[in-house]
PDBQT receptor file of N, H, CA, C and O in Angstrom, charges set to zero:
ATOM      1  N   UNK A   1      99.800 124.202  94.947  1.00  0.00    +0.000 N 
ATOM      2  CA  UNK A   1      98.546 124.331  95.641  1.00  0.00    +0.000 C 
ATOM      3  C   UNK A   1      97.610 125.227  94.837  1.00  0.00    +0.000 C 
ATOM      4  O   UNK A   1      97.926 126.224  94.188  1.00  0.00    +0.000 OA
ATOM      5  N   UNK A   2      96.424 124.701  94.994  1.00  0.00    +0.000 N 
ATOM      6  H   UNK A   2      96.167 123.891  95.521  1.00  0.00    +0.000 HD
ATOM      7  CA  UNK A   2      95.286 125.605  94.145  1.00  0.00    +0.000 C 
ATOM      8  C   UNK A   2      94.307 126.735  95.286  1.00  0.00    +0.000 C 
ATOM      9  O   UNK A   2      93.651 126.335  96.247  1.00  0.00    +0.000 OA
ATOM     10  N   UNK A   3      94.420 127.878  94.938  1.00  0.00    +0.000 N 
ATOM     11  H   UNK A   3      94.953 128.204  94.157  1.00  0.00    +0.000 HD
ATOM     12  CA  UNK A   3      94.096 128.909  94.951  1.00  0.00    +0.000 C 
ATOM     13  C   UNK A   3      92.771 128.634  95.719  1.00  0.00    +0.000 C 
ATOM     14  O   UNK A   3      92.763 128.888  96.924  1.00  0.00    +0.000 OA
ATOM     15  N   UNK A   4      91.539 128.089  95.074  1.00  0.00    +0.000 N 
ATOM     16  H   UNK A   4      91.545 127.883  94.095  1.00  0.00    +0.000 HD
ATOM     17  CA  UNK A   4      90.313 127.323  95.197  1.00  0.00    +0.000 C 
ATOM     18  C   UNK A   4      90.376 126.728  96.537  1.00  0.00    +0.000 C 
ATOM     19  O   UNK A   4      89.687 127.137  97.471  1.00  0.00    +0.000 OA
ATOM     20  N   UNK A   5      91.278 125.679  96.626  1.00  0.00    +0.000 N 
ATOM     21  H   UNK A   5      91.838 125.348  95.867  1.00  0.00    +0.000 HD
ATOM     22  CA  UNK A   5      91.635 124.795  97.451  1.00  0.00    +0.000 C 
ATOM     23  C   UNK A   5      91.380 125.435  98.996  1.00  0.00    +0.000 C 
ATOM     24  O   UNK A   5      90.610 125.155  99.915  1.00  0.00    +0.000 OA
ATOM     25  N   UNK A   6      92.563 126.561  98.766  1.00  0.00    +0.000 N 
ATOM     26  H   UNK A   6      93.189 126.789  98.020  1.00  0.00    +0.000 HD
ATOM     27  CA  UNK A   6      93.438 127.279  99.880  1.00  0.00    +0.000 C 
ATOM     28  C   UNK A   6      92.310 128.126 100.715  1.00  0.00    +0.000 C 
ATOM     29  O   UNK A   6      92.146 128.160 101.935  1.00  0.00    +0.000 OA
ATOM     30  N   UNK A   7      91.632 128.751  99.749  1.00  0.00    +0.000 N 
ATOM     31  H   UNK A   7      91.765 128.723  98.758  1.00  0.00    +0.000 HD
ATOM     32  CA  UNK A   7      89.691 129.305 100.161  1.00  0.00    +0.000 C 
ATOM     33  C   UNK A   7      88.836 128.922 100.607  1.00  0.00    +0.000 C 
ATOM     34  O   UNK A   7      88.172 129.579 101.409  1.00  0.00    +0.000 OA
ATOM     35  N   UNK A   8      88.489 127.481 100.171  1.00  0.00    +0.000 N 
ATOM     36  H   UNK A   8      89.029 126.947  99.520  1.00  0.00    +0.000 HD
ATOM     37  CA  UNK A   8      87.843 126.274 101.305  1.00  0.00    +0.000 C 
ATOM     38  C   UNK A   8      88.325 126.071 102.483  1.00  0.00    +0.000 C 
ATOM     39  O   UNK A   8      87.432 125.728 103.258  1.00  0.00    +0.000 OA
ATOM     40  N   UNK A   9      89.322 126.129 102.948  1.00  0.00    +0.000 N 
ATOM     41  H   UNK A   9      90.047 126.408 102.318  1.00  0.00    +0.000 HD
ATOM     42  CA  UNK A   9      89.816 125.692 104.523  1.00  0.00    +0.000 C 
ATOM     43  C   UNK A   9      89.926 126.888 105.102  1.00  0.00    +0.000 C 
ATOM     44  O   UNK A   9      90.263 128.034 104.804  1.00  0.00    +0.000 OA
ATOM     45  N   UNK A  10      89.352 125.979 106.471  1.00  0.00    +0.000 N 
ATOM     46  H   UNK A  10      89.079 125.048 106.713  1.00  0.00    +0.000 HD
ATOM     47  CA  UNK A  10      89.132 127.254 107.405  1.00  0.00    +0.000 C 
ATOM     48  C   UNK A  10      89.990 127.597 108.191  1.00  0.00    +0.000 C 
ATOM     49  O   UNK A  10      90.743 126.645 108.395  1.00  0.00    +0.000 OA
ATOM     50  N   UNK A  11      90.290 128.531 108.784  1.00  0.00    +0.000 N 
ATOM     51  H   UNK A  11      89.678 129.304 108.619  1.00  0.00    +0.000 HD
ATOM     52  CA  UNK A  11      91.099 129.135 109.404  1.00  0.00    +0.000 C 
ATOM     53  C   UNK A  11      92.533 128.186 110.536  1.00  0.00    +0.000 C 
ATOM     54  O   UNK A  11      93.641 128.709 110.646  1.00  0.00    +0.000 OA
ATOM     55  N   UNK A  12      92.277 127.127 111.082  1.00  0.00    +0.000 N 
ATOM     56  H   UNK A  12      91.376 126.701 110.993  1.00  0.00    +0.000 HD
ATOM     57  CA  UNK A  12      93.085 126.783 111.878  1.00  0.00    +0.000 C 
ATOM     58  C   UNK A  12      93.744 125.254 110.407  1.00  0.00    +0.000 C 
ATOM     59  O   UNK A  12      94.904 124.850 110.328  1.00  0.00    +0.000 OA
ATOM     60  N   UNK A  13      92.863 124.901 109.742  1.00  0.00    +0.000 N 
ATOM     61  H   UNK A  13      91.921 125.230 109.806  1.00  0.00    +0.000 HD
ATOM     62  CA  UNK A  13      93.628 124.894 108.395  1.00  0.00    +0.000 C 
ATOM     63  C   UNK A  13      94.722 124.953 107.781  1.00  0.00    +0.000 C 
ATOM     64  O   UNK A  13      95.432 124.083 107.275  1.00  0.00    +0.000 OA
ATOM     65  N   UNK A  14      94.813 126.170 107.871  1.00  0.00    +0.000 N 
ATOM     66  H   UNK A  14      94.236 126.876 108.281  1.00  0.00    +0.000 HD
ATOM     67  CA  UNK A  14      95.449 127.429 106.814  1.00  0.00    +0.000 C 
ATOM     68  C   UNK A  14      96.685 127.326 107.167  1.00  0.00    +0.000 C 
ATOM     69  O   UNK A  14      97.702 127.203 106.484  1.00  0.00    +0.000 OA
ATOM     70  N   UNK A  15      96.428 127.422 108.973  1.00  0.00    +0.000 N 
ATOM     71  H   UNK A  15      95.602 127.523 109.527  1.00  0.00    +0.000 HD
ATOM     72  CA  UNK A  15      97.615 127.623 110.009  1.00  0.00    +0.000 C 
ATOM     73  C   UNK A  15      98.796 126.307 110.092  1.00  0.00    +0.000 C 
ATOM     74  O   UNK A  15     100.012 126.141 109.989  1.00  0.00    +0.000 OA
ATOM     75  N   UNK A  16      97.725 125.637 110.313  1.00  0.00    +0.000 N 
ATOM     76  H   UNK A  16      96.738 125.772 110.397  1.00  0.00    +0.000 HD
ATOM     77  CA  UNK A  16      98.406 123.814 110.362  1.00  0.00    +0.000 C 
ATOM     78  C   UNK A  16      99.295 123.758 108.777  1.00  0.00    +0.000 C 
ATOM     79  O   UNK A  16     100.478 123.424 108.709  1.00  0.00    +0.000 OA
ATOM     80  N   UNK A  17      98.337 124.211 107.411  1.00  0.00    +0.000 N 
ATOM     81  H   UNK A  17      97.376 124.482 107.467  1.00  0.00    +0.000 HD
ATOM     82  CA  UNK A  17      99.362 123.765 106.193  1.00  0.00    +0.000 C 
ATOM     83  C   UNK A  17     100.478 125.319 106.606  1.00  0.00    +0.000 C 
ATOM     84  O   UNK A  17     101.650 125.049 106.871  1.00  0.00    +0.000 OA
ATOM     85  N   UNK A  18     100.258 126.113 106.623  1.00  0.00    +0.000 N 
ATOM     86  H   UNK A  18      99.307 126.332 106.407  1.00  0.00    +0.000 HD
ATOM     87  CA  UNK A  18     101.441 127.210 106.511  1.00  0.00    +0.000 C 
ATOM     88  C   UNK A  18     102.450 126.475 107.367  1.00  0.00    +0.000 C 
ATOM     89  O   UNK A  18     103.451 126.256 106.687  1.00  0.00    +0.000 OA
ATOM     90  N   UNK A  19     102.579 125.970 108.712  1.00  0.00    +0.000 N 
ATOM     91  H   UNK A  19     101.766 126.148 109.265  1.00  0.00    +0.000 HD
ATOM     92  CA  UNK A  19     103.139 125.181 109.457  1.00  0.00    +0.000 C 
ATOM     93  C   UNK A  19     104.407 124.217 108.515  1.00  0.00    +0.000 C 
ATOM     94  O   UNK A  19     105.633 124.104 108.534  1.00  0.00    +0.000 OA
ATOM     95  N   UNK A  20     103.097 123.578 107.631  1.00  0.00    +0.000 N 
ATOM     96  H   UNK A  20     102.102 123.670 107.615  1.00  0.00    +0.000 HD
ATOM     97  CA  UNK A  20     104.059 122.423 107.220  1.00  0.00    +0.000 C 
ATOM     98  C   UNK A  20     104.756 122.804 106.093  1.00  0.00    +0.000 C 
ATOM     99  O   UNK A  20     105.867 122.301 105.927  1.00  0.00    +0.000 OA
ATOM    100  N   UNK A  21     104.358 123.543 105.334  1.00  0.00    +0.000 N 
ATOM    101  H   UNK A  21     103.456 123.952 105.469  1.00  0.00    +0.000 HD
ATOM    102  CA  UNK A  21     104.938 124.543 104.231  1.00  0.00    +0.000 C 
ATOM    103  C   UNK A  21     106.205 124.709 104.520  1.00  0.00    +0.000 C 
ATOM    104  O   UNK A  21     107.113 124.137 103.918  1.00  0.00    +0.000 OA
ATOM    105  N   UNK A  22     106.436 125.901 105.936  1.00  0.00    +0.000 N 
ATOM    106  H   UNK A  22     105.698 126.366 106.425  1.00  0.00    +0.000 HD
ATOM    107  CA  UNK A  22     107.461 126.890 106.546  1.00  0.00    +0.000 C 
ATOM    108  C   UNK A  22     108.679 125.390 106.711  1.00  0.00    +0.000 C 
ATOM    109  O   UNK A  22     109.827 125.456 106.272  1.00  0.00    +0.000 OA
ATOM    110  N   UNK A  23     108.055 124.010 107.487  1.00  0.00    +0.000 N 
ATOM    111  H   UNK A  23     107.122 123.957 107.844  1.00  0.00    +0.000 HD
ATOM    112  CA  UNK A  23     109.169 123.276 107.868  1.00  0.00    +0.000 C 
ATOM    113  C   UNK A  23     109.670 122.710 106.531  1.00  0.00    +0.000 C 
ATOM    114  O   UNK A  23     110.792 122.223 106.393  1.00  0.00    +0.000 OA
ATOM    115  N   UNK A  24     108.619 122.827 105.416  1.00  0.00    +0.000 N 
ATOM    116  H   UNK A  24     107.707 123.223 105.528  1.00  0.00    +0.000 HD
ATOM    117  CA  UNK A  24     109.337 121.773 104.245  1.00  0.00    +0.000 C 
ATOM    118  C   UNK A  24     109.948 122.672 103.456  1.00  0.00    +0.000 C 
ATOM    119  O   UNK A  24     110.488 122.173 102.469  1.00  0.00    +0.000 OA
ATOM    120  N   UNK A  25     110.038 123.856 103.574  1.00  0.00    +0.000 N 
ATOM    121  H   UNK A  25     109.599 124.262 104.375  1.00  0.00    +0.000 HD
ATOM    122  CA  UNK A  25     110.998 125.371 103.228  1.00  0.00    +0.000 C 
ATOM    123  C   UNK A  25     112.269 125.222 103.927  1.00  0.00    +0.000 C 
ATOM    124  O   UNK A  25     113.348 125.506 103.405  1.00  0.00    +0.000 OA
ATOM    125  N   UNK A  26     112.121 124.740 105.204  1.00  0.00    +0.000 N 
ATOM    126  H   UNK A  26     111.245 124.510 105.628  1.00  0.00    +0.000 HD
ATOM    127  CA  UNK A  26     113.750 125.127 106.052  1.00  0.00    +0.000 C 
ATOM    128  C   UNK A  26     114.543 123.426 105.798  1.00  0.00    +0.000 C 
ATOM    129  O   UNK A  26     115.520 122.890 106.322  1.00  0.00    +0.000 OA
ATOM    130  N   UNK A  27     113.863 123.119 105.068  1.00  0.00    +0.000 N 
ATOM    131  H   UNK A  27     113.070 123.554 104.642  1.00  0.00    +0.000 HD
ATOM    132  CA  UNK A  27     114.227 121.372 104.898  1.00  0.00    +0.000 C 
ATOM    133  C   UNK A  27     114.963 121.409 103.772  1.00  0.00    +0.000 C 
ATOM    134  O   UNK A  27     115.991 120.734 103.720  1.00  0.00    +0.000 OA
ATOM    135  N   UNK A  28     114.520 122.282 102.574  1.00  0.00    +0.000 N 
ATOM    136  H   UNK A  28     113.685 122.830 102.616  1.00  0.00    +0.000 HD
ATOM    137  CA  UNK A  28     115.410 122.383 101.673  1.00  0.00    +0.000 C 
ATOM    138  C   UNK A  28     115.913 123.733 101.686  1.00  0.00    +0.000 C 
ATOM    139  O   UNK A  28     116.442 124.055 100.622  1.00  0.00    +0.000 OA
ATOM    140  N   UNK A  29     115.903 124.486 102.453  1.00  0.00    +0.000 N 
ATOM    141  H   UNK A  29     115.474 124.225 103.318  1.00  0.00    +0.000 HD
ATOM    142  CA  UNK A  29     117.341 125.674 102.406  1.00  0.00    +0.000 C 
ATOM    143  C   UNK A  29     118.129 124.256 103.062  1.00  0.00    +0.000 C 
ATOM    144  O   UNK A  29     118.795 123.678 102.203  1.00  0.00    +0.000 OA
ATOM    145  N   UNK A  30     118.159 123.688 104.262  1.00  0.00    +0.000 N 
ATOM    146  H   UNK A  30     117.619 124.158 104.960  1.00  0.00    +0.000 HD
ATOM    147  CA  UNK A  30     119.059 122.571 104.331  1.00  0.00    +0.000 C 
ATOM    148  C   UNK A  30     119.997 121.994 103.501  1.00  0.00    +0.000 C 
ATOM    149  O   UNK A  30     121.225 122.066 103.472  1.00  0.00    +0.000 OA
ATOM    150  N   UNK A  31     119.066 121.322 102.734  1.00  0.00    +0.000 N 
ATOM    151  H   UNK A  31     118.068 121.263 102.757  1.00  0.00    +0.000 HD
ATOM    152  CA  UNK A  31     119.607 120.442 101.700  1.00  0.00    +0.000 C 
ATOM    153  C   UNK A  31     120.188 121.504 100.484  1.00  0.00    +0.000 C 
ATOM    154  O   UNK A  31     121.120 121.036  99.830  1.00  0.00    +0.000 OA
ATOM    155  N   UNK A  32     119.957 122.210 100.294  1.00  0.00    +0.000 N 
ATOM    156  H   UNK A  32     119.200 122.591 100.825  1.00  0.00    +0.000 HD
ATOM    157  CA  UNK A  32     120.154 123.625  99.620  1.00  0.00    +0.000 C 
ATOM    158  C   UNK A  32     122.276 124.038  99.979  1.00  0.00    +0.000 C 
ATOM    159  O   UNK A  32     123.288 124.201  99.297  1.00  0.00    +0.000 OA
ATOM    160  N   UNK A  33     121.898 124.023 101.426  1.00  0.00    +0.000 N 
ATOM    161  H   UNK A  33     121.076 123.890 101.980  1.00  0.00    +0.000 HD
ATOM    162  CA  UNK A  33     123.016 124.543 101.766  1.00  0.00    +0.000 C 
ATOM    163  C   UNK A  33     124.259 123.600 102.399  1.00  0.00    +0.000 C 
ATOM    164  O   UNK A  33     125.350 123.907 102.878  1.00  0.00    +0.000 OA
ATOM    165  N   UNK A  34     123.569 122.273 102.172  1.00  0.00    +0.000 N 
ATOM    166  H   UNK A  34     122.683 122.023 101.783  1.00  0.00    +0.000 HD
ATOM    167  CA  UNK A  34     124.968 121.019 102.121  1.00  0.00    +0.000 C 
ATOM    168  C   UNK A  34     125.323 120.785 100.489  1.00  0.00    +0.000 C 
ATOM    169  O   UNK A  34     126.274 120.247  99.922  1.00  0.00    +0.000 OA
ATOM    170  N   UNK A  35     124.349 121.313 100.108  1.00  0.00    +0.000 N 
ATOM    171  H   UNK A  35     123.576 121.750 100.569  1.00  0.00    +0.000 HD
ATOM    172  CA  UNK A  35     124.889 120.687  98.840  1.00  0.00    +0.000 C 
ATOM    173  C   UNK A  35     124.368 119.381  97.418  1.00  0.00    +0.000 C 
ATOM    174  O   UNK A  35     124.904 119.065  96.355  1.00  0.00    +0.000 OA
ATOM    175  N   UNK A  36     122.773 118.822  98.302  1.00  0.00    +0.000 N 
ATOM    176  H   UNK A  36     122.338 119.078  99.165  1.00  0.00    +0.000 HD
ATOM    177  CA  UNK A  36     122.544 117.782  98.423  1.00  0.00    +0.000 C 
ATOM    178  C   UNK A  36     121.047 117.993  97.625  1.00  0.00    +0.000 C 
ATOM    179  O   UNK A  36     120.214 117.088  97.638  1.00  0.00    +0.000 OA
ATOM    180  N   UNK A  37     120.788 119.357  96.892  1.00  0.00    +0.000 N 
ATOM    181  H   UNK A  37     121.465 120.093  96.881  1.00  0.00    +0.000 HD
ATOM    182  CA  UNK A  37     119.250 119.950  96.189  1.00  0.00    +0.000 C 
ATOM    183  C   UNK A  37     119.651 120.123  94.930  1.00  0.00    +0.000 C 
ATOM    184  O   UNK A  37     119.901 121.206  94.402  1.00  0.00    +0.000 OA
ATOM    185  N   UNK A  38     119.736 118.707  94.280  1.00  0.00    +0.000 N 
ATOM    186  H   UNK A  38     119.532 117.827  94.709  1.00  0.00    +0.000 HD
ATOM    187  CA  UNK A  38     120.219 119.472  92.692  1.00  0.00    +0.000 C 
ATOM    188  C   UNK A  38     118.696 119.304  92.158  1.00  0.00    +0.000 C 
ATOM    189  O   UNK A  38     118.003 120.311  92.010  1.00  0.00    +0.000 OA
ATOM    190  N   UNK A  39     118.284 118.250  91.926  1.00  0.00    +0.000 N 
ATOM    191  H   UNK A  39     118.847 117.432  92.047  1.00  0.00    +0.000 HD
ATOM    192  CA  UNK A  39     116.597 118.135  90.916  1.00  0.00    +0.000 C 
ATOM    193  C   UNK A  39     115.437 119.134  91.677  1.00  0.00    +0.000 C 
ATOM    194  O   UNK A  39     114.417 119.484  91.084  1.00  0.00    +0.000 OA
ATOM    195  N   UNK A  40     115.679 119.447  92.765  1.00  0.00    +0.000 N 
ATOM    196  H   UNK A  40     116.508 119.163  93.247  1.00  0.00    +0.000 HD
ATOM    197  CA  UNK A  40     114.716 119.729  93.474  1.00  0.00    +0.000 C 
ATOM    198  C   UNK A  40     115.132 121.167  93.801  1.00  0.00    +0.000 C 
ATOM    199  O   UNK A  40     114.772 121.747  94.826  1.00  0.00    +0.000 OA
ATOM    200  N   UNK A  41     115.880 121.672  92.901  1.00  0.00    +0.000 N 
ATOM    201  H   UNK A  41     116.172 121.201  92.069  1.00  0.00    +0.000 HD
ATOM    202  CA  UNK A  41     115.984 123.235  93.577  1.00  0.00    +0.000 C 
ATOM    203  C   UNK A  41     114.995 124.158  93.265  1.00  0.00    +0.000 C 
ATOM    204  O   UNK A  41     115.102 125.280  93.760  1.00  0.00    +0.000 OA
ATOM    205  N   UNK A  42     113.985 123.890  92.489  1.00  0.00    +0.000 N 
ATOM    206  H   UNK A  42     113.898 122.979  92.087  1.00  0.00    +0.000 HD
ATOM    207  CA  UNK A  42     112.758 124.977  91.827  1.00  0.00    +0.000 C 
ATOM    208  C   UNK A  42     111.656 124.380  92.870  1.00  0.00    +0.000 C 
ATOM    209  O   UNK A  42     110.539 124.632  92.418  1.00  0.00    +0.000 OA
ATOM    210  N   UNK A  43     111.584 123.732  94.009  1.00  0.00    +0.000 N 
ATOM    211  H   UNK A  43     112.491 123.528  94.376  1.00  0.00    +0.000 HD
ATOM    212  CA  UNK A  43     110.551 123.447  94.749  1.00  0.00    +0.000 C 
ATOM    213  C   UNK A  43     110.549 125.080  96.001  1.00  0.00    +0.000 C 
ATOM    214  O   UNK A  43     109.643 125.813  96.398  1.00  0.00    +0.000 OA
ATOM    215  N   UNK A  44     112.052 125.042  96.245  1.00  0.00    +0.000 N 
ATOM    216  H   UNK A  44     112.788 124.447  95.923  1.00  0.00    +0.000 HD
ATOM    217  CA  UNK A  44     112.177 126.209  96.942  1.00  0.00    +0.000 C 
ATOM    218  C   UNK A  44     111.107 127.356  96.563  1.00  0.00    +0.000 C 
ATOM    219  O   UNK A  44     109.991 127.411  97.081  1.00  0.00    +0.000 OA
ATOM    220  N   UNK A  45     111.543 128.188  95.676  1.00  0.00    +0.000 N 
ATOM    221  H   UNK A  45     112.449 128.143  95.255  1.00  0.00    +0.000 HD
ATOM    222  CA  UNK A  45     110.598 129.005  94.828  1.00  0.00    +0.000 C 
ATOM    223  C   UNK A  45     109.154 128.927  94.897  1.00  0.00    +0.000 C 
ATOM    224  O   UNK A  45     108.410 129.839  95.258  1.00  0.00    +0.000 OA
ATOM    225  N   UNK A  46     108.732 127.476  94.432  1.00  0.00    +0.000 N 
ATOM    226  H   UNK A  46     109.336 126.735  94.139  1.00  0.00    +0.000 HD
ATOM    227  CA  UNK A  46     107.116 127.259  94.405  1.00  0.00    +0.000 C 
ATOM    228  C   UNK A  46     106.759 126.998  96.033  1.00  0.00    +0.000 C 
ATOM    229  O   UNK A  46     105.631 127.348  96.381  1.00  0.00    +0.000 OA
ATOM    230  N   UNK A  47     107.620 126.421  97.027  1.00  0.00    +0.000 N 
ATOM    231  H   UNK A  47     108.536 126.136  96.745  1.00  0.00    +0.000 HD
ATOM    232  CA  UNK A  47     107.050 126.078  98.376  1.00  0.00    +0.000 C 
ATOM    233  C   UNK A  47     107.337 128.064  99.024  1.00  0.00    +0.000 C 
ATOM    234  O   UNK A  47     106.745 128.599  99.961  1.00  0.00    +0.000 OA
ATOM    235  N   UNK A  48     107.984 128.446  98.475  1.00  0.00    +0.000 N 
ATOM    236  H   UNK A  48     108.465 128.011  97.713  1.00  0.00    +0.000 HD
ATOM    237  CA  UNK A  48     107.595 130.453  99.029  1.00  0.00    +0.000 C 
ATOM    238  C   UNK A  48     106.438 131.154  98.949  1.00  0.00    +0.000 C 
ATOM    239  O   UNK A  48     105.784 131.821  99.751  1.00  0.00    +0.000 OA
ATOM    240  N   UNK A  49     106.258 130.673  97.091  1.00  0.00    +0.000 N 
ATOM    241  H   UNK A  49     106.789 130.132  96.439  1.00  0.00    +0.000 HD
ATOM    242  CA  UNK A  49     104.749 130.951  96.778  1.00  0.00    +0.000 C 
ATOM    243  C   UNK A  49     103.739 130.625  97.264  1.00  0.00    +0.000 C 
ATOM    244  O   UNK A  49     102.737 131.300  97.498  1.00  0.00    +0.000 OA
ATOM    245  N   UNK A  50     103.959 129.488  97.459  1.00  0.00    +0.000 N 
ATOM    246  H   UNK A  50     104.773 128.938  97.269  1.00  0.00    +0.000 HD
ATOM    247  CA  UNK A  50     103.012 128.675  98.416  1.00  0.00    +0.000 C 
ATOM    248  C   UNK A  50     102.439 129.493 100.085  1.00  0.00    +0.000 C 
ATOM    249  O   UNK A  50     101.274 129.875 100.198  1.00  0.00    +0.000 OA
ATOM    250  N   UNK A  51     103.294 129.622 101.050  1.00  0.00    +0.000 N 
ATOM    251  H   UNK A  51     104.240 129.311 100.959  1.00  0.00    +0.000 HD
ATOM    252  CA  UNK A  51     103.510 130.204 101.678  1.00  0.00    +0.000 C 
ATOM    253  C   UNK A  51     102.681 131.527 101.492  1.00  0.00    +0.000 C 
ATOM    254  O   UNK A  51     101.558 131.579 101.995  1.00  0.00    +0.000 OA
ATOM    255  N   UNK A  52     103.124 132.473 100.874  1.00  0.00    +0.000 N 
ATOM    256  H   UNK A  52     104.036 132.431 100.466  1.00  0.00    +0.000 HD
ATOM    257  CA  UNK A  52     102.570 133.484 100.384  1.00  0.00    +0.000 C 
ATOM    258  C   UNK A  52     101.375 133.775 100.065  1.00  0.00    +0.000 C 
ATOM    259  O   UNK A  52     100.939 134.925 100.024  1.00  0.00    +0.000 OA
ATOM    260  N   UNK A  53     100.633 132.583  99.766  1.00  0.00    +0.000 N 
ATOM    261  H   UNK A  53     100.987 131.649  99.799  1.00  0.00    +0.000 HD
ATOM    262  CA  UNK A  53      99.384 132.603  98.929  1.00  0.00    +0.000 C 
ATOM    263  C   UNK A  53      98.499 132.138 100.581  1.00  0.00    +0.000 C 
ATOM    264  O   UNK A  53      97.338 132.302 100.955  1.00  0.00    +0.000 OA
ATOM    265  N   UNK A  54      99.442 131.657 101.088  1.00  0.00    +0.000 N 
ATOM    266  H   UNK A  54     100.386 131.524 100.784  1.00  0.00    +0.000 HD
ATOM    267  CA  UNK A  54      98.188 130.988 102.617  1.00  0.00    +0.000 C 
ATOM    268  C   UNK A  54      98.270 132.239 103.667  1.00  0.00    +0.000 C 
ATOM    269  O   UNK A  54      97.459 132.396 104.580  1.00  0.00    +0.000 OA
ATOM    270  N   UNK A  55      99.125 132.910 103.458  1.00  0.00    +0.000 N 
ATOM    271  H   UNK A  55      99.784 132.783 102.717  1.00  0.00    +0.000 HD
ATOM    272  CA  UNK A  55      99.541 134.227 104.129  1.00  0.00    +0.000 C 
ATOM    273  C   UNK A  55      98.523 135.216 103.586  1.00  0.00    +0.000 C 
ATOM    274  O   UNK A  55      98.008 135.950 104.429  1.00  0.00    +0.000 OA
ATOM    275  N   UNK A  56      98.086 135.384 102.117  1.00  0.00    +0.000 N 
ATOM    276  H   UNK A  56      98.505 134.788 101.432  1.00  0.00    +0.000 HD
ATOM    277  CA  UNK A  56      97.480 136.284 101.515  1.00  0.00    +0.000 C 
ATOM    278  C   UNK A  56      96.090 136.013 102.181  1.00  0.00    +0.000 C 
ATOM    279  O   UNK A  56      95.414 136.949 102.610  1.00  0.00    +0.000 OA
ATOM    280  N   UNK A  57      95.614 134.508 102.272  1.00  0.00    +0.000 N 
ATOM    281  H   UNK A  57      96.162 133.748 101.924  1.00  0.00    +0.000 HD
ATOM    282  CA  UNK A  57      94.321 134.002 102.103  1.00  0.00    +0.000 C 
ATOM    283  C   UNK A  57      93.822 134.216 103.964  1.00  0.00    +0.000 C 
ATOM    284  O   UNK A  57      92.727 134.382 104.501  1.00  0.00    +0.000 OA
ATOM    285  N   UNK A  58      94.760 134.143 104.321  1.00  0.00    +0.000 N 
ATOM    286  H   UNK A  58      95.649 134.008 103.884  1.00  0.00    +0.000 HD
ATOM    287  CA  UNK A  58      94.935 134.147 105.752  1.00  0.00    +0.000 C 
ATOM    288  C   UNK A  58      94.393 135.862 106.505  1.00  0.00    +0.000 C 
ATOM    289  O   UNK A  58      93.481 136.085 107.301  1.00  0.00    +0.000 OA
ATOM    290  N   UNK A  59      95.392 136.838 105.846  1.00  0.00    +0.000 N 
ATOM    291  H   UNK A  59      96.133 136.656 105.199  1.00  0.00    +0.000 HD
ATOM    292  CA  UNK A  59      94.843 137.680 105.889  1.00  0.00    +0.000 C 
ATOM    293  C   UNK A  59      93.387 138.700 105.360  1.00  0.00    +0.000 C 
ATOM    294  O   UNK A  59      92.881 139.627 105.992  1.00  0.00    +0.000 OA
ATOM    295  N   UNK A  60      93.017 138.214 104.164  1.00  0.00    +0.000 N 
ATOM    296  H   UNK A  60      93.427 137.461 103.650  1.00  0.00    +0.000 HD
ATOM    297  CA  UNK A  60      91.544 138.127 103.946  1.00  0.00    +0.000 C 
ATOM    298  C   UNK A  60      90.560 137.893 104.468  1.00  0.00    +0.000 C 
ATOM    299  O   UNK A  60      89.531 138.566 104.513  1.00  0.00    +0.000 OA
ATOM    300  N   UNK A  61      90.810 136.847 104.937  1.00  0.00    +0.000 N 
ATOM    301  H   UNK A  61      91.647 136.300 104.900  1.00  0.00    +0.000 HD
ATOM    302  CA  UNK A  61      89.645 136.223 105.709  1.00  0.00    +0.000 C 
ATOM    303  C   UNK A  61      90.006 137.194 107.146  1.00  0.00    +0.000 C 
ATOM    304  O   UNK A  61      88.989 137.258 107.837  1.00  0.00    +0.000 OA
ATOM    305  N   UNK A  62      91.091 137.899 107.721  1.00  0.00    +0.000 N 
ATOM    306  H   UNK A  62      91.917 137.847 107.160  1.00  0.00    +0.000 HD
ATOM    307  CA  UNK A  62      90.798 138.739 108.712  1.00  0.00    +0.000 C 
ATOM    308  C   UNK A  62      90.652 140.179 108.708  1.00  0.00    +0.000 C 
ATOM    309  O   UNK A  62      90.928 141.041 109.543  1.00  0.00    +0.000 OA
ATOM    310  N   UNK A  63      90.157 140.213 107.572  1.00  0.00    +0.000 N 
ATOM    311  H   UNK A  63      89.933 139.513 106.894  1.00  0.00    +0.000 HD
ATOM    312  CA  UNK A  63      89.694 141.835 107.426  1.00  0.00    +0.000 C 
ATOM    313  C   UNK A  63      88.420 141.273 106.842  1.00  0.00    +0.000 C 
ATOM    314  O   UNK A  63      87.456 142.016 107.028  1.00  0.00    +0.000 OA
ATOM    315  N   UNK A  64      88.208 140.366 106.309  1.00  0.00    +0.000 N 
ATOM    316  H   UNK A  64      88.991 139.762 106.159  1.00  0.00    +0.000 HD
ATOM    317  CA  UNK A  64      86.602 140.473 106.367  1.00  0.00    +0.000 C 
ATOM    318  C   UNK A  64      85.976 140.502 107.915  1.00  0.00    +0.000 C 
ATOM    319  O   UNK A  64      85.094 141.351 108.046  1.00  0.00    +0.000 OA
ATOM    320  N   UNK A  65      86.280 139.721 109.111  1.00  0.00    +0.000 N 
ATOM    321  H   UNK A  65      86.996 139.032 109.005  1.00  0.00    +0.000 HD
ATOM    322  CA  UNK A  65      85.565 140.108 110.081  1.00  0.00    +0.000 C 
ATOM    323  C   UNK A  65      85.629 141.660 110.473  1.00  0.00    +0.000 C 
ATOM    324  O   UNK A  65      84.954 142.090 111.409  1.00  0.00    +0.000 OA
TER     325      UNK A  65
């Protein structure tokens, strides 16, 4: 996800992608923890960051009000 991107959307946005982020995070600790995440184990990592960055952007925008 781009940075840019994440700054344009507004607030209930942010909420809805962090949403889908958090479920496609617990989808592969899943698959993570049967056994079943071999090509796809560096998505973990980048879908945290991810996370993180809508969390960061999230809170910005509530200390500017």
């Amino acid at each position: 996800m781009k940075l840019k991107d994440l700054r344009n959307m507004n607030d209930d946005d942010l909420v809805g992608k962090l949403a889908e982020l958090k479920a496609e995070l617990g989808k592969l600790k899943i698959q993570g923890a049967k056994g079943t995440l071999r090509k796809d184990s560096g998505k973990i990592r980048f879908r945290r960051r991810d996370i993180a960055r809508v969390l960061t952007i999230l809170r910005e925008k509530s200390k500017k009000l």
